[in-house]
C-alpha positions in Angstrom: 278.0 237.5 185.9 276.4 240.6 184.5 275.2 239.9 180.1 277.1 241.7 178.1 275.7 244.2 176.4 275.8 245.6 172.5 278.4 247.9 171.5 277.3 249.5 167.9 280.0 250.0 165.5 278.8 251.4 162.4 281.4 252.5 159.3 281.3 251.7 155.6 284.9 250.0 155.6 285.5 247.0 156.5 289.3 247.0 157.6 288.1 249.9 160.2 285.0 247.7 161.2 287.7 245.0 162.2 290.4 247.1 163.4 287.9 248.8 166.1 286.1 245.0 166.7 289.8 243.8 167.5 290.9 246.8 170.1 287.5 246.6 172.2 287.7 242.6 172.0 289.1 242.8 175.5 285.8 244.1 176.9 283.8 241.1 176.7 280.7 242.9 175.4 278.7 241.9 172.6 280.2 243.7 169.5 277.3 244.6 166.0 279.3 245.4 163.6 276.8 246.7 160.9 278.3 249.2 157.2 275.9 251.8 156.8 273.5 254.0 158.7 270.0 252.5 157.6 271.4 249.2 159.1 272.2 250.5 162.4 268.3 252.0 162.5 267.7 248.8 162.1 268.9 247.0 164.3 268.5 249.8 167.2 264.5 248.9 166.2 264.6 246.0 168.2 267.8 246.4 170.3 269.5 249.0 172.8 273.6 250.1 172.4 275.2 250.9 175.7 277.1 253.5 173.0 277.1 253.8 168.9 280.6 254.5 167.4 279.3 256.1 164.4 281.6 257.1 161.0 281.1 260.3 159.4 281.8 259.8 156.1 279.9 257.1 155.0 278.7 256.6 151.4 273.8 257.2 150.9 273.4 258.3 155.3 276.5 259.7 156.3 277.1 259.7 160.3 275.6 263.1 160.9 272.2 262.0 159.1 272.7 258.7 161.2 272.6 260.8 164.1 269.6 262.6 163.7 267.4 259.9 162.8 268.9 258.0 165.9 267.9 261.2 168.4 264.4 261.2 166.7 263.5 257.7 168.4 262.6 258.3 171.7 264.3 254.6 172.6 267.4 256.4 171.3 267.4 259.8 172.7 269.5 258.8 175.3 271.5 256.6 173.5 276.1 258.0 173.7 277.2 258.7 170.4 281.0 258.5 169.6 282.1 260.3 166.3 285.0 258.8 164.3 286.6 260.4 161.1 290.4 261.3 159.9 288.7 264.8 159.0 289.9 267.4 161.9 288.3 270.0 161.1 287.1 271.6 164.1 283.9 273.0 162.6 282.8 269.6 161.7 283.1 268.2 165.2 281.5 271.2 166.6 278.5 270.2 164.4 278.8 266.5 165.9 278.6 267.6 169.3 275.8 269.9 168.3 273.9 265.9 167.3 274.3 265.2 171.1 277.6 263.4 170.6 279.4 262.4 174.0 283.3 262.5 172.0 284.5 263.1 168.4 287.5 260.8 168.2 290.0 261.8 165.6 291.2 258.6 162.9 294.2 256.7 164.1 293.5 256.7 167.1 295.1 254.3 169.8 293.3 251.4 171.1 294.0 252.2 174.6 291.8 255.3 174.6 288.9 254.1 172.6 289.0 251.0 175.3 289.0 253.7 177.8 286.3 255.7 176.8 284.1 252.5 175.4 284.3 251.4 179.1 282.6 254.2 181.0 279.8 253.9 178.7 279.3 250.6 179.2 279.6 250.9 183.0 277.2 253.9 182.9 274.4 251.4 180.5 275.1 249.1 183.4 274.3 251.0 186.0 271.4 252.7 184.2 270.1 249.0 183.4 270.6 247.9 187.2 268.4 251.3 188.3 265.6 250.3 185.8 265.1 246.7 187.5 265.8 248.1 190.7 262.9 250.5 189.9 261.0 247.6 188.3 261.2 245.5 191.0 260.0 247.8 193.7 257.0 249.1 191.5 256.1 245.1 191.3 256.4 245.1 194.7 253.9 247.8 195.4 251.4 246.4 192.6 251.5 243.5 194.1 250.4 244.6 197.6 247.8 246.8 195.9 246.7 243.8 194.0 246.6 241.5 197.3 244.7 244.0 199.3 241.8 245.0 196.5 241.7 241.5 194.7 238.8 240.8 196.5 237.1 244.0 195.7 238.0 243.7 192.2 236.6 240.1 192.0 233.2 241.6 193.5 232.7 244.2 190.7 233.9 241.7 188.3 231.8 239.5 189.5 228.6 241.8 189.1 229.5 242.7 185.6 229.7 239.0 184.7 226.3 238.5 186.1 225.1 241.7 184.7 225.9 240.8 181.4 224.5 237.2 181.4 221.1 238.3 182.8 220.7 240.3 180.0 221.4 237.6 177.6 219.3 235.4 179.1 216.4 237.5 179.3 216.4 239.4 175.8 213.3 237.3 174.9 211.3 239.5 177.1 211.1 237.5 180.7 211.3 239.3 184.0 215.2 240.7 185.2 214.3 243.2 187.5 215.0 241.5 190.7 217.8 239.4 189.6 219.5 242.1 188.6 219.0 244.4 192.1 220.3 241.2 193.7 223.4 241.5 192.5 223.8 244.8 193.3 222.8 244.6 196.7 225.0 244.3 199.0 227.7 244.1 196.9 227.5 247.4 195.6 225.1 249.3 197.5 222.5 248.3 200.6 219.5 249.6 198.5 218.8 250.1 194.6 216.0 250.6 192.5 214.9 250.2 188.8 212.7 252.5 186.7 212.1 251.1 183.4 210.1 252.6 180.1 209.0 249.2 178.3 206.1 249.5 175.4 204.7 252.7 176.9 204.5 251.4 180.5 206.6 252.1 183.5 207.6 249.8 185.9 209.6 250.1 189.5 211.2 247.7 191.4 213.1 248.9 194.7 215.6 246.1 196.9 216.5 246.8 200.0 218.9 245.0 202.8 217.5 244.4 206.1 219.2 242.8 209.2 216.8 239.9 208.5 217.3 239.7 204.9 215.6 241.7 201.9 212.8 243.5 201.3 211.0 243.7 197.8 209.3 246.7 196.9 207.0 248.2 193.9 207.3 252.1 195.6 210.8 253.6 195.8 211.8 255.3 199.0 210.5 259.3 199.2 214.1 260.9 198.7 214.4 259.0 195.5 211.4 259.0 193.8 211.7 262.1 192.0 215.6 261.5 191.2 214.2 258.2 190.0 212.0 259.5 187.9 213.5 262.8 187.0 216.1 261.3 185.4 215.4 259.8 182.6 213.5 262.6 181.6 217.1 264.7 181.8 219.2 261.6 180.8 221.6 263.1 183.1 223.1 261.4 186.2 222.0 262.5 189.2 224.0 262.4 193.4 223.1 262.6 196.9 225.8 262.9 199.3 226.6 260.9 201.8 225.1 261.5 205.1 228.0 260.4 206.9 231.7 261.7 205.8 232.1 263.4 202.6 231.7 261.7 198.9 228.7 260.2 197.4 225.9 258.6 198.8 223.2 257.4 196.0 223.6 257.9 192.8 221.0 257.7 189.9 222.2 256.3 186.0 219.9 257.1 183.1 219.8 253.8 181.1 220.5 255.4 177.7 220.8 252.9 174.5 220.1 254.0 171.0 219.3 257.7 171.3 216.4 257.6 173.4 216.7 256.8 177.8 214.5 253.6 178.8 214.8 254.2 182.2 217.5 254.9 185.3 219.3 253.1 188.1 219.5 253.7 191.7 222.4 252.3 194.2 222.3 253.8 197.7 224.9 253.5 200.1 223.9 253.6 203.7 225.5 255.0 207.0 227.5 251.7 208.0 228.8 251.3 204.5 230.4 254.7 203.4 230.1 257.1 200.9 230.7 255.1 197.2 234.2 254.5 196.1 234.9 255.6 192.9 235.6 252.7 191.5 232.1 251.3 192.4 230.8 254.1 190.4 232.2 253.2 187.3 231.4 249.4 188.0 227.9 250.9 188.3 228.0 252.9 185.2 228.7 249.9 183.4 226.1 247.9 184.7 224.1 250.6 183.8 225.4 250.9 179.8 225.0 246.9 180.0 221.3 247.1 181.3 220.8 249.7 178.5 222.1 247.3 175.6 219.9 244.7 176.7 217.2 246.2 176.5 218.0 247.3 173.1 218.6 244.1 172.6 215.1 242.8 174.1 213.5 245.7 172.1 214.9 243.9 168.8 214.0 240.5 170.1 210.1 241.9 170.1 210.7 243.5 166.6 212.2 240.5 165.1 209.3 238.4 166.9 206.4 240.6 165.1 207.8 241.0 161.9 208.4 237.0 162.0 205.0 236.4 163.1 204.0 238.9 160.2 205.8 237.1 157.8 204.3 233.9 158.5 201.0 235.4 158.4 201.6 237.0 155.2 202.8 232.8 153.9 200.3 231.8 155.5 197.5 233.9 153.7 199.8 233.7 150.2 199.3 230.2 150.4 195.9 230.3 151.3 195.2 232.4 148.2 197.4 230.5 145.8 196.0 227.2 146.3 192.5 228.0 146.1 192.8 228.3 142.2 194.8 225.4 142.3 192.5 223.5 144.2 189.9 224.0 141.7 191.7 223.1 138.8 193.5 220.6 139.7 189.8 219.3 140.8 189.0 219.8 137.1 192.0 218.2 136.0 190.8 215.2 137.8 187.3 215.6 136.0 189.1 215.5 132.9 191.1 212.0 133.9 187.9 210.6 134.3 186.5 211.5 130.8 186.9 209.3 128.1 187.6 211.9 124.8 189.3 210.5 121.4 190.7 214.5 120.7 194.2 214.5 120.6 194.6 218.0 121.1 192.4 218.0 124.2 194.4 215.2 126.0 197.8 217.6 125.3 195.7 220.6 126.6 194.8 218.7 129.7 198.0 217.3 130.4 199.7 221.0 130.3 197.6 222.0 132.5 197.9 218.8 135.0 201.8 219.5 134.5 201.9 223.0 135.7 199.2 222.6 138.2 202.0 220.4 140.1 204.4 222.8 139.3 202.8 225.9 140.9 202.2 223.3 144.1 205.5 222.3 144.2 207.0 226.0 144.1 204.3 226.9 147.0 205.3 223.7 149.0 208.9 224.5 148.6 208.6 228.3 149.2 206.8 227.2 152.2 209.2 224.6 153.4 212.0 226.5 153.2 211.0 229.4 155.0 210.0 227.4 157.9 213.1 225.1 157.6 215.3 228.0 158.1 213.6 229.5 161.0 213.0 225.6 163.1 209.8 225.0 162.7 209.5 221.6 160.9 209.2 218.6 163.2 209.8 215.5 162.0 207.9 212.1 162.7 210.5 209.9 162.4 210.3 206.1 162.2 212.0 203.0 160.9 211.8 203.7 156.6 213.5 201.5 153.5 215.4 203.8 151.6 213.9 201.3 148.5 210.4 201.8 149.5 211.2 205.9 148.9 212.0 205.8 145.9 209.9 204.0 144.7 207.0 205.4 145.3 209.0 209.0 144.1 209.5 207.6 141.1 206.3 205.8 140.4 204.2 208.9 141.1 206.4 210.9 139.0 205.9 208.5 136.1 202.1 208.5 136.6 202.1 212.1 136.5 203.8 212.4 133.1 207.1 214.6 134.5 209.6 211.4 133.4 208.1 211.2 129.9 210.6 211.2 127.1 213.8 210.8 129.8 214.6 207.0 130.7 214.9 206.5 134.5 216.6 203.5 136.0 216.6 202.6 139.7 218.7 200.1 141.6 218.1 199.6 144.9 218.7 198.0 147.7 216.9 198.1 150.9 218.5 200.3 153.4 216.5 201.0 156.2 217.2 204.8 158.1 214.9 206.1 161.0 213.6 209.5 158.9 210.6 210.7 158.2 209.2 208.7 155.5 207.2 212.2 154.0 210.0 214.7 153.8 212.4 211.7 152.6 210.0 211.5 149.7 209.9 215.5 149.4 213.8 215.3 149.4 214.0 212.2 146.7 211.2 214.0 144.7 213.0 217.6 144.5 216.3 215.7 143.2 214.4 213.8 140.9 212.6 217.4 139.1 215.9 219.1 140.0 217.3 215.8 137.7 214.5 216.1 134.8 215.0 219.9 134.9 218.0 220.1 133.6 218.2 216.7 131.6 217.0 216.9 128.3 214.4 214.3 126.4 215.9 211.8 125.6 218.3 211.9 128.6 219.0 209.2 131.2 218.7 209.4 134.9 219.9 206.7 137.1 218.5 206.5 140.8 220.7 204.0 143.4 220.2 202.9 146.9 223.0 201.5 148.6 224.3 200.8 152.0 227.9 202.1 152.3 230.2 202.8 155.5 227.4 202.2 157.6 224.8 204.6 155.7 222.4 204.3 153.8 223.2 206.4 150.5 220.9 207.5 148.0 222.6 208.7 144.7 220.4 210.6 141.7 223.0 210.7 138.9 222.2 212.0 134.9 223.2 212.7 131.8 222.1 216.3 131.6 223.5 219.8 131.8 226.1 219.0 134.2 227.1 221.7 137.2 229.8 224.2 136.4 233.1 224.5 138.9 231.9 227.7 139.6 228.4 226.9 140.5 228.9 223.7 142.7 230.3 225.6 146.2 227.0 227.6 146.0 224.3 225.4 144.6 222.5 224.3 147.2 222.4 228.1 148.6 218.8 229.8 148.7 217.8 231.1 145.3 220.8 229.6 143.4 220.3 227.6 140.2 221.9 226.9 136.9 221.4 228.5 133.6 218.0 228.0 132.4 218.0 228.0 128.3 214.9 228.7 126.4 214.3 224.9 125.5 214.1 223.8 129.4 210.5 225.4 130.4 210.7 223.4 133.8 212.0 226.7 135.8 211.9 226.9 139.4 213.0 229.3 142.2 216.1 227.9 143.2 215.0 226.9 147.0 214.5 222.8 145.8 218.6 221.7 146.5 218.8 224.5 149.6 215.4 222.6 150.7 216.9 219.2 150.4 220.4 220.3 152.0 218.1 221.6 155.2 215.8 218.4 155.5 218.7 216.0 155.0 220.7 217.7 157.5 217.7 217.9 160.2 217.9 213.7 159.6 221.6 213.9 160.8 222.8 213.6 157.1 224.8 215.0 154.7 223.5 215.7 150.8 226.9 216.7 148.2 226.7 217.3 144.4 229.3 216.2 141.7 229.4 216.8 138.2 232.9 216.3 135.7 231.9 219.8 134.5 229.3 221.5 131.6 227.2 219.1 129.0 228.8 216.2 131.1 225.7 215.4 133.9 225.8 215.4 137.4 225.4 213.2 140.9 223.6 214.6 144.0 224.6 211.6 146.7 222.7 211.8 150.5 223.6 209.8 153.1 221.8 209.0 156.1 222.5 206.9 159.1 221.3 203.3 159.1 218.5 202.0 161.6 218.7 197.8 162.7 215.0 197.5 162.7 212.5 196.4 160.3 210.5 199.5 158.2 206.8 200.4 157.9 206.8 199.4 154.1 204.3 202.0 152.1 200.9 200.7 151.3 199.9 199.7 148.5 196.3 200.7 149.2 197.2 204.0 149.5 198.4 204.2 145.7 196.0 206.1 142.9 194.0 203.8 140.5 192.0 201.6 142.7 188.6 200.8 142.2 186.8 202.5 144.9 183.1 201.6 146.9 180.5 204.1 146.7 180.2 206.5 149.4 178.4 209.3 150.4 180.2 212.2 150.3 179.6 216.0 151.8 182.0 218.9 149.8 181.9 222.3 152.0 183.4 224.9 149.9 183.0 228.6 148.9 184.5 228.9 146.1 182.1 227.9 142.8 184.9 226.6 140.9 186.4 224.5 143.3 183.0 223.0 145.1 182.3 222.3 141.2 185.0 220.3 140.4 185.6 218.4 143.7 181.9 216.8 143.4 182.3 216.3 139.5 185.5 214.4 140.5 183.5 212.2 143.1 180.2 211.9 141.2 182.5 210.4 138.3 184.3 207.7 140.9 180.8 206.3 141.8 180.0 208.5 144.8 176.9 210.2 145.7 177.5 214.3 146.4 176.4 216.9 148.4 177.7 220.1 148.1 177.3 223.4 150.7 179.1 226.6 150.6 178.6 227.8 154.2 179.3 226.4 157.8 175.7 226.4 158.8 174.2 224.9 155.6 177.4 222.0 156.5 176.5 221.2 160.0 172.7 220.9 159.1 173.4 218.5 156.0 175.6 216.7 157.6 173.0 215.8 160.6 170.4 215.3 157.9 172.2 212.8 155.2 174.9 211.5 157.7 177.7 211.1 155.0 180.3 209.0 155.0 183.6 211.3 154.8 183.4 215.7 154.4 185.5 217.7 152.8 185.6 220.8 154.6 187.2 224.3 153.8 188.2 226.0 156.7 187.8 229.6 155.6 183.7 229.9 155.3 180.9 232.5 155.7 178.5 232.0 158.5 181.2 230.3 160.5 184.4 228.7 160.0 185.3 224.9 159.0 187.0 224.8 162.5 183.8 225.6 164.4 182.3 222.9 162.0 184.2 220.7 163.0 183.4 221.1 166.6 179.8 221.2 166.3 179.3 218.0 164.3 182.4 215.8 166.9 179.6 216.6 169.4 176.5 215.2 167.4 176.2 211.6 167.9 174.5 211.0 164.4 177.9 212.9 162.7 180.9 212.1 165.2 182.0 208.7 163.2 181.9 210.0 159.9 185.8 210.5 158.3 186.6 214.7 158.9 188.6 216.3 156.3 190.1 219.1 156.5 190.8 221.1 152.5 192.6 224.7 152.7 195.3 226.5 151.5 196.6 226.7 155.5 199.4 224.3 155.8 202.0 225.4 158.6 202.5 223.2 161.7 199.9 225.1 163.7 197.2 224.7 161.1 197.8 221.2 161.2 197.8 220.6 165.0 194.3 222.9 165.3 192.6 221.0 162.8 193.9 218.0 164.9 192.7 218.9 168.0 189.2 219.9 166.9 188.6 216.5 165.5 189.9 216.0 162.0 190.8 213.1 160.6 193.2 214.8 157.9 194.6 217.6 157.0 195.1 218.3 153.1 196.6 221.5 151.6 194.8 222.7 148.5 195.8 221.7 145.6 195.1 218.1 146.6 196.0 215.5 144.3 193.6 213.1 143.0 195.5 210.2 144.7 195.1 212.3 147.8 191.6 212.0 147.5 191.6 209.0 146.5 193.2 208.3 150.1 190.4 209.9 151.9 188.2 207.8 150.2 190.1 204.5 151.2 189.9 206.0 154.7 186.4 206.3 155.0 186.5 202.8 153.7 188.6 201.0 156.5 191.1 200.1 153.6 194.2 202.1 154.8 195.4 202.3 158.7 195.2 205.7 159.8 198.7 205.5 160.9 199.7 204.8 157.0 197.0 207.8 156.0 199.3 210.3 158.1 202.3 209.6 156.9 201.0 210.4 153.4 198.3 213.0 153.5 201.2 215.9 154.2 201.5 219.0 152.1 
C-alpha cells in the first residue's frame, strides 16, 4: 500500500480548517492543517504537498502573497494551488489563476466536489512520485554498471594519488623521490615518464621506461622529449604529442608550478599498445603533478627551516659563548674573594651582590639555553635509578650555601622515593622551583619542600607563603615568557622560561608538573610527579660537595682572556695549588709536556690553535695522556659536549663554573670522586 501523502490546508479560521479536514477525511492522506501563510512556507521547507488549499483572505500574508512566495521556491514551482474564498468576484480569481492556480473554489462549497478535485491531485503526485523512482532506479542502475566496469580504473588512479601524496611526505626532508615516484606512474599511467627538476640551482633528469623484461632507468630522456622536457618549465605551459596510433593524446608534459615560480615538468608517454591517454588519466596526472609541486615547496621550507634552525643555534651558541666569558672571570674573582679573609663589612655585602647575580645571569643563560633546545628535541637524558630525597637535598643545600634562602625559612620533609630520571635536570627542575619559590616569597617568608610517594609516584611538592598565583595567570603559567607581576621590592626578576623549562623536562621523564595557589597574597604549590623505580639509587657523593680540604696539585690554566686566566689561578694558588697559566694552544701543549701537571683547564676558543686540537695533541704524548683534561667554555650544547668527549676530555664545564665545580675537578684529579659520580654533576 502506497504512503499517504500531505494534503496542505492553510486558512486563518479554525471552524473552516475542520470543516475541509472533515470532507477530505475519506481520502486517507495525510492532512497539515496549518493558520497562516508563513506557517505553510514553513513547513513546505522541509516537506512536499501533493496540492495546497490556500485561503485568500487571511489576516499579515493573505493567500495571494502565500502564493507568490510558494512559486518562488523552486521545490514549489510545481506545486497545484487550490484558491478558497466566499469573495466571487471574478477579477479576483482571474488574479489567482494569474499565481498559477489549478481551481478557485467558491465558499460553501460541497464536500463531494472538493473530494473530487483533491483526488486527481493526489493521483497525479502519485504518479509524478512513482516516475521519479522509476527514473531513480534506472539511473542507479546505469551508475552502477558504470561504477562495476571503471572501479578498477578508478582504484588505479586513486591508488597513484595515494602514493603520490605519501612520497612527498616522506621525502620533504630532502631524500631522493625521483624513481619512486616514476614507478608509480609506470605502467599504470603511462609505459614511459620522465622528471626534470630545478633544486638549489641544479637540474636533475630521471627517465623510466617499461621493457618486455622489466624497467629501464635512465639519466637522458628520449630525443622527442627532451626539448618538451625542458622547454616547459621555461613556458610553465603544458605541452602534447599525439598519439601515433588513433587520434587523442600521446605524451604529455606538466610544468610542476608551486609558489609562483615552475621547479620543473613531468612527462607520461603512452605507447602504441596502450592508446592514446584517457582523459581521465590526464587529470589524475595533473594532480600528481600539482602534488609533486607542493612537495617540493614543502621540501624547499624543510631546507629553510633547517638553516635558519642551524643559524639560530649558532647564534645561542656564540651568545653563550660571549656571555659567559665575563662570567667566567668574575665569578673566578668571586671565588678569590671567598678565600680572603677581610673584617669590612661593606666589602663582604659588595662581594656577595656580586656572587648573587653572577648565578643569576648563569641561571637566565642556562635556562635560555635549555629551553630552546627542549623545545626543538635535543636534550637527552641519562637516566638512572635517583632518590627523590637525595635531590633535594643537595638543591637546597647549595642554595643555602650560596646565600639565595637567606632571610626566608625553608623546611624539607622527605621521604625517599626513588624514580629512574636524570639525577642533573631533576636537580635543574627542583632548583628552578625553588628560585621561582624565593622569587616571589618575601623575607621573612616560608617555603616548605615535601617528597612523598603517592599512587604509585613519587611526588615532589614546593609549597610557600608568598605572592600566591592569580585565577587568571594559573592556565598560562608555565607557557614561554609568562610570569607574575614583579613589584619594585622583588629584584629577583627572570625571563619567564624557568616553570615552561620545568613543565618540558618533567614531561620528557614521563611526568606531570601542576601549580595551585587559593588566589593573590595567599602562596602557592607547584606538585611534580614522577613514576617510581623498584631499584636502589646512586646516592650523591658527598665528596663531590664544596668545602673540602683539598691536596696540592699542579695545575695548568689555558685561557685568553686576562681577566679570567687571572682569576682562575688566584683561585687555585689560594686552595694550595701550584699554577701555570698560558694564553695560547701552542704555549699549552709545550708546558704541559714540560711540567706534566696534574689536571688543565683548557678554553676551547684559542689563538695559535684551538683547545680541541690541544686536546688531541697532548692524548697522544705519553708524558701528558694521564693527566685529568678539562674542558672551560662558554659552548655548552649536546654537540659541544660529545666533541670535547671524543677528543679526550675528561669534563666538560660551561663558563661560569662554580667554585664547587672546580672544586670537583680538583677531587678528580685526586681519585676522590668516581668519574661516573663527576658526570652526573659537572653539567651546565
Amino acid at each position: 500500500m502506497s504512503s499517504p501523502v500531505n494534503i496542505l490546508v492553510v486558512d486563518d479560521l479554525a471552524p473552516q480548517r475542520l470543516a475541509i479536514d472533515a470532507a477530505l477525511s475519506e481520502l486517507g492522506e495525510r492532512i497539515v492543517s496549518v493558520a497562516s501563510g508563513l506557517d505553510a512556507l514553513k513547513f513546505l521547507l522541509d516537506h512536499d504537498a501533493a496540492v495546497v488549499l490556500l485561503d485568500v483572505n487571511m489576516p499579515t500574508m493573505d493567500g495571494f502573497e502565500t502564493a507568490k512566495l510558494i512559486r518562488e521556491r523552486p521545490r514549489n514551482a510545481e506545486t497545484p494551488l487550490i484558491f478558497l474564498t466566499a469573495d466571487p468576484d471574478e477579477l479576483r480569481a482571474a488574479e489567482g489563476y494569474a499565481l498559477g492556480a489549478v481551481d478557485y473554489l467558491f465558499c460553501p462549497f460541497a464536500p463531494e466536489i472538493l473530494r473530487t478535485k483533491v483526488r486527481v491531485f493526489v493521483a497525479l503526485s502519485r504518479a509524478r512520485e512513482r516516475a521519479r523512482r522509476e527514473a531513480q532506479q534506472v539511473l542507479l542502475l546505469q551508475v552502477e554498471q558504470a561504477a562495476r566496469a571503471t572501479a578498477e580504473e578508478q582504484s588505479r588512479r586513486l591508488s597513484v594519488l595515494l602514493e603520490t601524496a605519501n612520497l612527498m611526505t616522506r621525502t620533504q626532508d630532502g631524500s631522493p623521490f625521483q624513481g619512486e615516484l616514476l614507478r608509480q606512474i609506470v605502467p599504470q599511467l603511462a609505459d614511459e615518464a620522465g622528471l626534470l627538476l630545478w633544486e638549489r640551482g641544479e637540474t636533475t633528469v630521471a627517465w623510466l621506461s617499461r621493457r618486455e623484461d622489466g624497467f629501464m632507468d635512465s639519466e637522458s630522456v628520449p630525443e622527442a622529449f627532451d626539448y618538451l622536457l625542458r622547454q616547459v618549465p621555461a613556458t610553465g605551459r603544458e605541452a602534447s604529442v599525439p598519439h601515433p596510433v588513433g587520434h587523442g593524446v600521446g605524451a604529455v608534459i606538466l610544468p610542476l608550478s608551486g609558489g609562483g615560480e615552475v621547479l620543473g615538468a613531468l612527462a607520461a608517454v603512452a605507447g602504441p599498445d596502450r592508446g592514446p591517454h584517457a582523459e581521465a588519466d590526464l587529470e589524475v596526472l595533473r594532480l600528481v603533478a600539482s602534488r609533486v609541486a607542493d612537495g617540493l615547496g614543502q621540501r624547499r621550507l624543510y631546507r629553510e627551516l633547517q638553516d635558519r634552525d642551524r643559524k639560530k643555534d649558532e647564534f645561542l651558541a656564540m651568545l653563550s659563548h660571549e656571555l659567559r666569558n665575563p662570567l667566567g672571570a668574575i665569578a673566578s674573582a668571586v671565588g678569590v674573594l671567598d678565600l680572603v679573609t677581610g673584617a669590612d663589612e661593606r666589602a663582604q655585602r659588595a662581594q656577595h651582590v656580586i656572587a648573587r647575580q653572577t648565578r643569576h645571569l648563569g641561571r637566565l643563560v642556562d635556562d635560555l639555553l635549555d629551553v630552546s633546545r627542549v623545545t626543538i628535541g635535543r636534550i637527552t637524558l641519562n637516566k638512572e635509578a635517583v632518590d627523590l630525597q637525595d635531590i633535594v637535598n643537595v638543591a637546597v643545600h647549595s642554595l643555602r650555601e650560596t646565600g639565595q634562602l637567606d632571610m626566608r625559612e625553608c623546611e624539607v620533609q622527605a621521604e625517599h622515593a626513588v624514580v629512574h630520571a636524570d639525577g642533573a635536570r631533576l636537580e635543574q627542575v627542583t632548583t628552578n622551583l625553588l628560585v621561582n619559590a624565593v622569587k616571589y616569597t618575601e623575607p621573612g617568608g616560608r617555603i616548605t619542600v615535601t617528597v612523598r610517594i603517592e599512587d604509585g609516584e613519587g611526588v615532589l611538592r614546593v609549597a610557600d607563603n608568598g605572592a600566591g598565583i592569580s585565577a587568571e595567570l594559573l592556565p598560562r603559567l608555565f607557557d614561554l615568557f609568562v610570569q607574575g607581576r614583579n613589584t619594585l621590592e622583588r629584584a629577583n626578576g627572570g625571563l619567564g622560561i624557568g616553570l615552561t623549562l620545568v613543565k618540558r623536562l618533567v614531561e620528557l621523564h614521563e611526568g606531570s608538573v601542576e601549580a595551585t595557589s587559593p588566589g593573590p597574597t595567599r602562596g602557592s604549590t607547584f606538585t611534580v610527579r614522577l613514576p617510581l623505580l623498584a631499584a636502589e639509587p646512586r646516592h650523591i657523593s658527598e665528596s663531590a660537595r664544596p668545602g673540602l680540604p683539598l691536596p696540592s696539585l699542579r695545575v695548568l690554566i689555558v685561557e685568553d682572556s686576562p681577566d679570567a686566566q687571572e682569576m682562575l689561578s688566584r683561585y687555585f694558588e689560594m686552595g694550595g695549588h701550584r699554577v701555570h697559566s698560558v694564553s695560547s694552544g701552542p704555549e699549552a701543549v709545550e708546558t704541559a709536556r714540560r711540567i706534566r701537571p696534574d689536571v688543565a683547564l683548557v678554553d676551547l676558543g684559542l689563538p695559535g690553535f684551538d683547545g680541541l686540537e690541544v686536546a688531541r695533541r697532548l692524548r697522544e704524548d705519553r708524558r701528558t695522556c694521564e693527566m685529568v683534561l678539562v674542558a672551560l667554555t662558554g659552548y655548552g650544547q649536546v654537540s659541544d659536549r660529545d666533541r670535547t668527549a671524543q677528543l679526550g676530555f675528561d669534563a666538560h664545564l660551561v663558563k661560569p663554573a662554580a667554585p664547587e665545580k672546580l672544586t670537583e675537578v680538583v677531587a678528580l684529579a685526586l681519585g676522590r670522586q668516581s668519574a661516573l659520580g663527576l658526570e652526573g654533576s659537572l653539567g651546565p
